[in-house]
N, CA, C and O of each residue as an XYZ file, in Angstrom:
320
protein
N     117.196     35.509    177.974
C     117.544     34.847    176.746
C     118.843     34.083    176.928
O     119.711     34.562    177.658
N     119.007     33.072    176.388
C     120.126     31.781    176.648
C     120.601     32.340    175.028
O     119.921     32.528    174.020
N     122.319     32.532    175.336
C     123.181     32.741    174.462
C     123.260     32.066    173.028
O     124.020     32.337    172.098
N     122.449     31.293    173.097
C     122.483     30.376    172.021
C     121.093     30.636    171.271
O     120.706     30.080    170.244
N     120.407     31.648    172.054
C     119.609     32.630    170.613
C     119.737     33.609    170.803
O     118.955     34.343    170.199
N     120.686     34.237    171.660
C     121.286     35.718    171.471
C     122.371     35.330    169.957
O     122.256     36.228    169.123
N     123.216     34.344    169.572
C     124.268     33.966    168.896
C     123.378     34.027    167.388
O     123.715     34.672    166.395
N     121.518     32.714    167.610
C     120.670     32.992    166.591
C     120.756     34.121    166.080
O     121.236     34.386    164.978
N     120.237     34.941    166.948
C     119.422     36.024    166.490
C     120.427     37.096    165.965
O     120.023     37.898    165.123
N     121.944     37.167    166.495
C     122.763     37.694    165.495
C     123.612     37.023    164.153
O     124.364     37.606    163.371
N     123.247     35.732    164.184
C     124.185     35.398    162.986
C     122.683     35.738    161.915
O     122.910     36.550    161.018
N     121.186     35.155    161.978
C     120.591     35.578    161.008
C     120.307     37.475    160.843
O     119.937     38.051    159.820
N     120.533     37.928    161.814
C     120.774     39.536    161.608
C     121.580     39.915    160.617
O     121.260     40.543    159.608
N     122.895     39.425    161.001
C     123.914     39.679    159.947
C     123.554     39.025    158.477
O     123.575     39.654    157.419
N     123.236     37.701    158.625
C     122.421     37.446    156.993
C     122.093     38.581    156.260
O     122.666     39.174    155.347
N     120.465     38.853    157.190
C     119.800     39.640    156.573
C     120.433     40.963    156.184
O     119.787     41.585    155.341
N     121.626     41.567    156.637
C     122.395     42.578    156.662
C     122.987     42.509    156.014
O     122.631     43.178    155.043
N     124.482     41.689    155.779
C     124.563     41.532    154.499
C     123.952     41.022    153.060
O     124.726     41.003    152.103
N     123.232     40.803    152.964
C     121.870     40.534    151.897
C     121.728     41.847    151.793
O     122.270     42.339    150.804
N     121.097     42.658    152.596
C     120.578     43.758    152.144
C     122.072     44.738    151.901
O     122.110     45.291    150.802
N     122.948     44.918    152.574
C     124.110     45.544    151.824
C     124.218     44.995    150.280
O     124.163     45.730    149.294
N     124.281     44.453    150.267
C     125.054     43.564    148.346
C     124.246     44.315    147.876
O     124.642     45.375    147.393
N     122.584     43.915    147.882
C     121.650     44.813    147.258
C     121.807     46.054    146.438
O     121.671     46.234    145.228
N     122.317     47.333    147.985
C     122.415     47.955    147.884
C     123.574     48.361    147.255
O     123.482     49.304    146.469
N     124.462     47.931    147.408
C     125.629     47.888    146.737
C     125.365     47.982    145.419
O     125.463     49.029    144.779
N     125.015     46.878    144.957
C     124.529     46.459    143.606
C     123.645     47.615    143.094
O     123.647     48.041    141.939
N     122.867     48.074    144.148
C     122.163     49.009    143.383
C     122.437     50.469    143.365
O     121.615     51.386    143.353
N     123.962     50.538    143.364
C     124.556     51.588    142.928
C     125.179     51.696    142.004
O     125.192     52.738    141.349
N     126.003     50.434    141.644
C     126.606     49.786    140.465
C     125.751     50.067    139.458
O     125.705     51.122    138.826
N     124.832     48.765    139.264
C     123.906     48.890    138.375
C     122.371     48.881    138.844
O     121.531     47.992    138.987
N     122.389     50.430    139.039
C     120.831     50.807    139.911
C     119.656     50.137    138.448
O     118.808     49.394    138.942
N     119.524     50.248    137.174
C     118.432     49.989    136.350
C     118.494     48.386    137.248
O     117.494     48.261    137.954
N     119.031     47.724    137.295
C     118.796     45.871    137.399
C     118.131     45.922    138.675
O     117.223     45.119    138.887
N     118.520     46.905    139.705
C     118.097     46.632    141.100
C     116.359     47.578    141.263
O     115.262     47.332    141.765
N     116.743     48.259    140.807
C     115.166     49.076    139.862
C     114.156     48.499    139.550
O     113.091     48.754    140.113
N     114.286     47.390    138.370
C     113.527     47.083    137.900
C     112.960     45.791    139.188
O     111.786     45.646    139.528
N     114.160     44.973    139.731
C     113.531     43.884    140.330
C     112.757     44.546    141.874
O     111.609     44.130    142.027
N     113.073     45.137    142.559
C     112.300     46.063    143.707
C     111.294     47.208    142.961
O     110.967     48.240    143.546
N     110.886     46.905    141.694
C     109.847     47.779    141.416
C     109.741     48.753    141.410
O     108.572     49.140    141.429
N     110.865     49.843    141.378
C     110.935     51.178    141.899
C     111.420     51.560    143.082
O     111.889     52.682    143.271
N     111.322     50.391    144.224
C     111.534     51.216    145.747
C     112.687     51.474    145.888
O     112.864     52.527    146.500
N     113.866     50.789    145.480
C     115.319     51.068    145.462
C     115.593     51.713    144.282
O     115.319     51.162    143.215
N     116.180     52.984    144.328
C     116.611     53.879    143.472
C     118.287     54.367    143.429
O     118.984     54.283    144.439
N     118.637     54.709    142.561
C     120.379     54.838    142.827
C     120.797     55.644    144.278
O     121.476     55.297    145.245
N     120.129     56.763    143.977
C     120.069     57.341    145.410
C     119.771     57.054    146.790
O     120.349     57.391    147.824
N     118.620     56.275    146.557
C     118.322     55.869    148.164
C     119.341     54.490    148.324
O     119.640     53.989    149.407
N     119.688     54.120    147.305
C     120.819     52.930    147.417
C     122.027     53.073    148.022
O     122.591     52.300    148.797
N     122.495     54.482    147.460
C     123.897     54.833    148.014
C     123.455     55.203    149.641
O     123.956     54.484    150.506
N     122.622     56.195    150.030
C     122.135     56.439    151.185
C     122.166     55.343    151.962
O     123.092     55.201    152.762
N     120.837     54.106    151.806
C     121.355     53.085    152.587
C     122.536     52.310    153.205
O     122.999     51.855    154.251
N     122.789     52.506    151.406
C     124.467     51.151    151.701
C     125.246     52.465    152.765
O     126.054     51.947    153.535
N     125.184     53.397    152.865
C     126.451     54.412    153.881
C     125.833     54.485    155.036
O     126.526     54.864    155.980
N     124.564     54.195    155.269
C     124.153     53.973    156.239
C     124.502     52.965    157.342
O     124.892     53.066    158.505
N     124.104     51.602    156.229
C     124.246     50.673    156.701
C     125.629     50.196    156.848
O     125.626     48.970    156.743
N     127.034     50.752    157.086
C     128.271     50.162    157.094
C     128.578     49.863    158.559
O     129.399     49.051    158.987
N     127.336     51.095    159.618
C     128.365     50.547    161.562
C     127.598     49.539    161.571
O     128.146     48.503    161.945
N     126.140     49.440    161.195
C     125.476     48.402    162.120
C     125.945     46.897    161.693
O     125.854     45.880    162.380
N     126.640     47.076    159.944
C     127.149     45.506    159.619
C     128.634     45.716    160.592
O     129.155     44.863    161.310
N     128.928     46.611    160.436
C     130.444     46.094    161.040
C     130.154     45.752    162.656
O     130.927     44.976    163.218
N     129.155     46.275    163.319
C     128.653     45.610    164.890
C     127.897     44.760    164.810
O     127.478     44.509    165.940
N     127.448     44.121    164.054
C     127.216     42.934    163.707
C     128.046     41.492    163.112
O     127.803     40.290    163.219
N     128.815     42.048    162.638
C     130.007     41.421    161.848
C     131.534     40.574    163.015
O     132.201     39.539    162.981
N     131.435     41.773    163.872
C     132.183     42.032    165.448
C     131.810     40.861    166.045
O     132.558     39.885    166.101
N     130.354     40.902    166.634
C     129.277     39.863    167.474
C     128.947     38.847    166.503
O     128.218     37.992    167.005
N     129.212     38.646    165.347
C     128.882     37.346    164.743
C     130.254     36.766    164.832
O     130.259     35.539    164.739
N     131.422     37.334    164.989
C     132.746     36.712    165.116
C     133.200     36.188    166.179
O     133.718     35.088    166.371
N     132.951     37.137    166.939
C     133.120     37.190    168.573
C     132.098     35.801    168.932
O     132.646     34.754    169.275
N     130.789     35.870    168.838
C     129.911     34.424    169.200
C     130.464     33.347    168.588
O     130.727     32.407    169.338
N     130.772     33.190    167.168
C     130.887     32.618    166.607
C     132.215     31.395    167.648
O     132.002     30.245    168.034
N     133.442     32.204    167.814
C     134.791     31.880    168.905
C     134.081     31.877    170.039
O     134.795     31.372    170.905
N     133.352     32.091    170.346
C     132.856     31.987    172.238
C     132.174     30.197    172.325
O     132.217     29.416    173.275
N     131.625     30.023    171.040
C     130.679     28.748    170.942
C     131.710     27.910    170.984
O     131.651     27.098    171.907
N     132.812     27.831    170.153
C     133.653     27.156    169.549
C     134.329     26.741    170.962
O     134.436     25.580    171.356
N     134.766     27.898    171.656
C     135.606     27.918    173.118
C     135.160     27.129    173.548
O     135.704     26.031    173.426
N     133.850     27.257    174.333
C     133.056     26.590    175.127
C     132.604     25.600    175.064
O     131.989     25.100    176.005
N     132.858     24.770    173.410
C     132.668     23.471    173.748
C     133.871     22.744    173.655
O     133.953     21.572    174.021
N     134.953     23.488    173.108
C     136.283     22.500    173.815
C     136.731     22.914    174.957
O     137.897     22.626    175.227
N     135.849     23.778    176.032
C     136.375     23.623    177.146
C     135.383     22.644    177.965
O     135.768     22.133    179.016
N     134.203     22.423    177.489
C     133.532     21.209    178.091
C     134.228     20.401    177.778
O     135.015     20.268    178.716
N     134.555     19.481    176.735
C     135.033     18.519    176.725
C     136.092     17.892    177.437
O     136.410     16.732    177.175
């Protein structure tokens, strides 16, 4: 794989990661709103569960979306 969809494939990771954190977030705050729109599958509980779940893999994601993010940037003002 060429770095430049290793860089893809983690900046839309992290999207989808934070997307689904807020969610969850949100659906601890106000679990009825996040309830009603996921139909039941997100519940206050499995909300908090997730969102504590999910805090290493955003923050190692968060790391490598920063880190690529400065490596791209590097590398093309060192071509130039």
């Amino acid at each position: 794989m060429k770095n430049k969809q290793i860089a893809t494939i983690i900046h839309w990771s992290f999207t989808v990661f934070l997307l689904f954190y807020v969610i969850t977030g949100f659906g601890i705050t106000e679990y009825r709103i996040v309830q009603t729109i996921t139909f039941g599958l997100i519940k206050k509980p499995l909300a908090f569960q997730l969102h504590t779940l999910l805090i290493y893999p955003f923050i190692i994601l968060l790391i490598l979306h920063i880190l690529f993010s400065i490596k791209q940037k590097w590398w093309k003002r060192r071509i130039k």
